[in-house]
C-alpha positions as CSV (number, residue, x, y, z in Angstrom):
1,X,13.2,-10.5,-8.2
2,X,11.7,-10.6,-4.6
3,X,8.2,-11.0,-3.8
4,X,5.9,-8.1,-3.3
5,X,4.6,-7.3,-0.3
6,X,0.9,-6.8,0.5
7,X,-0.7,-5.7,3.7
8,X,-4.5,-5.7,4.2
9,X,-7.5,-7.1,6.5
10,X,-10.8,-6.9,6.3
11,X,-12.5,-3.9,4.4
12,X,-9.9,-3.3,2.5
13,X,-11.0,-1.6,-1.5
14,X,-11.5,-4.9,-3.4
15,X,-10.5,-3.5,-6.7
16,X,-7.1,-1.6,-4.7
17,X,-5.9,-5.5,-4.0
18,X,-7.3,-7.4,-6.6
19,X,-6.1,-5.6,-9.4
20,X,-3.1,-4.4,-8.7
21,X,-2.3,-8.3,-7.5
22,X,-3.2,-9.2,-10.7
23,X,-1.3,-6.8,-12.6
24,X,1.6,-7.6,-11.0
25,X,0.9,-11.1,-11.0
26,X,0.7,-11.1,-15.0
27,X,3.9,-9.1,-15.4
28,X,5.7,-11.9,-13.7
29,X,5.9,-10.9,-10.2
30,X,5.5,-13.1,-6.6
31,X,3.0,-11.1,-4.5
32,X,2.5,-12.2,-0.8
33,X,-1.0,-11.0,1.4
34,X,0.2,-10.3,4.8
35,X,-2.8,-9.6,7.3
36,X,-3.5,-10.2,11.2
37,X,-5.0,-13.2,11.1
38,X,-4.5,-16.4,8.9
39,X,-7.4,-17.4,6.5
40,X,-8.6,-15.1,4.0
41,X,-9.7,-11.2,4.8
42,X,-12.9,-10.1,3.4
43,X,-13.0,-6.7,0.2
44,X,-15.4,-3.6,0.5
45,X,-16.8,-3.0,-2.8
46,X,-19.3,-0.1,-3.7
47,X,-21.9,-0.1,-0.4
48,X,-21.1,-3.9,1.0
49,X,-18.9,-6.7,1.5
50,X,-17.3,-8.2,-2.0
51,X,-14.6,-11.3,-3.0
52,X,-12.4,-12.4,-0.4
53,X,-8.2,-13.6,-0.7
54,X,-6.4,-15.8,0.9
55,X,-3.3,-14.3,3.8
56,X,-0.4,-16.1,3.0
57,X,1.6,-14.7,6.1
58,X,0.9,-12.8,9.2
59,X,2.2,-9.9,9.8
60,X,4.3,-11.1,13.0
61,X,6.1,-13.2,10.6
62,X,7.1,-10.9,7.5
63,X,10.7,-9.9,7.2
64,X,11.0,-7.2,5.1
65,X,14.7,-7.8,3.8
66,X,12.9,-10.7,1.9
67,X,10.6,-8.3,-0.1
68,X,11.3,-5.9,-3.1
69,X,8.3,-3.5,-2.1
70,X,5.4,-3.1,-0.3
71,X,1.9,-2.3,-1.4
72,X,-1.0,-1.0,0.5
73,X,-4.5,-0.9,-0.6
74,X,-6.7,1.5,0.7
75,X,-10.5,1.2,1.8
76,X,-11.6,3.2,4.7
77,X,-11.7,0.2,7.1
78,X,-8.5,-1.7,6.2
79,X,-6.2,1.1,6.8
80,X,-8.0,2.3,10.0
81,X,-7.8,-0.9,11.5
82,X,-4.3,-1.2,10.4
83,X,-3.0,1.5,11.3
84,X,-3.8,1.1,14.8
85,X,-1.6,-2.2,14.5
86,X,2.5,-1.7,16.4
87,X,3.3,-4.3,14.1
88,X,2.2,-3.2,10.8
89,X,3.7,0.5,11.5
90,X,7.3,-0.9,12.5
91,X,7.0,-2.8,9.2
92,X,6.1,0.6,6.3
93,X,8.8,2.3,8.7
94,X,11.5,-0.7,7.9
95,X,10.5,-0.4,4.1
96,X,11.0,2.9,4.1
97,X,14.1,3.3,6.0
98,X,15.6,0.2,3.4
99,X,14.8,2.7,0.7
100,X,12.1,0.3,-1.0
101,X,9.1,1.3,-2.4
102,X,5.9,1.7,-0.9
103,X,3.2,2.7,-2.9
104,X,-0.4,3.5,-1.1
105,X,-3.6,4.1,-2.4
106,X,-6.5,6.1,-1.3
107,X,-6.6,5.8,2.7
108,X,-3.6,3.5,2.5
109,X,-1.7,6.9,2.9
110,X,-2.8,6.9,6.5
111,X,-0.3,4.5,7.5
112,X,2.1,6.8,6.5
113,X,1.1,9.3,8.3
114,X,1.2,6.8,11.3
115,X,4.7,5.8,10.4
116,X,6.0,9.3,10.4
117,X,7.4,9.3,7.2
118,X,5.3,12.0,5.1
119,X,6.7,14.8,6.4
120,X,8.6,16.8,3.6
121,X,7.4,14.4,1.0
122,X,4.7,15.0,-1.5
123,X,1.9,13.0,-1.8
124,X,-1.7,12.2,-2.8
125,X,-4.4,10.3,-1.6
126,X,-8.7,10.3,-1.0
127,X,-9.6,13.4,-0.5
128,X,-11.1,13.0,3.2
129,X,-7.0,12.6,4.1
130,X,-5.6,15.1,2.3
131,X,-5.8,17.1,5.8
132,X,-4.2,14.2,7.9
133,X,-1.6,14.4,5.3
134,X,-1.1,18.0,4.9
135,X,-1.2,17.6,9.0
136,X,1.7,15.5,9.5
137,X,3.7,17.8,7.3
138,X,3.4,16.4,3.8
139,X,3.1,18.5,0.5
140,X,-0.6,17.1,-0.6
141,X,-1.7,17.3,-4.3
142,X,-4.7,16.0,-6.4
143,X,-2.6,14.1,-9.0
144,X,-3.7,10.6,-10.7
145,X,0.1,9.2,-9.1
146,X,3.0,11.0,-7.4
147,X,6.4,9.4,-6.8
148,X,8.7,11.0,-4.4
149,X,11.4,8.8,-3.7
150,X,10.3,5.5,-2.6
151,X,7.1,7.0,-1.9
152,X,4.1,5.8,-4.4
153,X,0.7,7.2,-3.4
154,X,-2.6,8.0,-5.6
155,X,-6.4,8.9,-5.0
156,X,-8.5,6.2,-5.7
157,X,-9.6,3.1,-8.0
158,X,-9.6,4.9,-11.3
159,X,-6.0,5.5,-10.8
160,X,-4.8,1.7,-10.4
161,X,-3.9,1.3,-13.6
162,X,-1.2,4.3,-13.1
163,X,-0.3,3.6,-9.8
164,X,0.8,-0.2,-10.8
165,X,3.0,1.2,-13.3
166,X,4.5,3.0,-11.2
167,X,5.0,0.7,-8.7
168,X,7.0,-1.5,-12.0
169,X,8.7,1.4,-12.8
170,X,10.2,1.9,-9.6
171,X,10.9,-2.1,-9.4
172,X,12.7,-1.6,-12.8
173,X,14.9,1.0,-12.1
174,X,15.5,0.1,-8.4
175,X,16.6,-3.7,-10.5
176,X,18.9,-1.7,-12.9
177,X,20.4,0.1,-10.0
């Protein structure tokens, strides 16, 4: 199978990268950190900084035929910053038009919204961006994990452990296809 695809930078929700990483890690899959800089980018966790990981790639240099999905961890910072970012946009628009999934948690939805590819869809996400969502034209709802098509989104760190399945069970059947 190819890699995973995971784009973050600093602030983004430790436990949104870490675990999920890990996870995937475990059940066998490669999973690549893209980011804007080279080095390592910095987790928020509770009220302060927490662990750092190391960026494999930049994001200049990711081609997304070489991926199987992309994964985007929320935070409030990460996706802000991100989302703000030509590069990063042209890249969750490429995975989506390819049909692969994407799966976004709690802000992580806002680059969705950036990449114009809610509208129509339903989705979830932090409550503080249920508007933005609902805004760009999406159906929003307060579920634990929604798939709609290639589309993986969910609300926060309590729902990791569903929104990784998810994200397998979408590799497994997109593998079986």
């Amino acid at each position: 199978m190819q890699p995973i695809l995971i784009i973050a930078t600093d602030g983004f929700e430790e436990s949104e990268l870490i675990e999920p990483k890990r996870i995937l890690e475990e059940s066998g899959a490669k999973v690549i950190v893209a980011s804007l800089e080279r080095g390592e980018i910095k987790g928020w966790k509770g009220k302060d900084w927490g662990k750092s990981v190391s960026v494999d790639l930049l994001v200049g240099d990711v081609a997304p035929d070489e991926y199987a999905a992309l994964l985007l961890p929320g935070g409030q910072i990460n996706p802000d910053v991100l989302r703000m970012n030509s590069t990063v946009i042209d890249l969750v628009r490429s995975f989506n038009e390819a049909g692969k999934p994407i799966a976004a948690i709690c802000h992580a939805p806002w680059l969705l919204v950036e990449a114009k590819i809610v509208e129509g869809r339903t989705v979830t996400g932090w409550p503080s961006i249920r508007t933005d969502l609902a805004n760009a034209g999406a159906n929003v709802v307060d579920e634990e994990v929604v798939s709609d098509g290639n589309l993986i989104t969910s609300r926060k760190p309590d729902d990791i452990p569903a929104f990784t399945e998810a994200l397998m069970a979408a590799l497994s059947t997109e593998n079986a296809v």
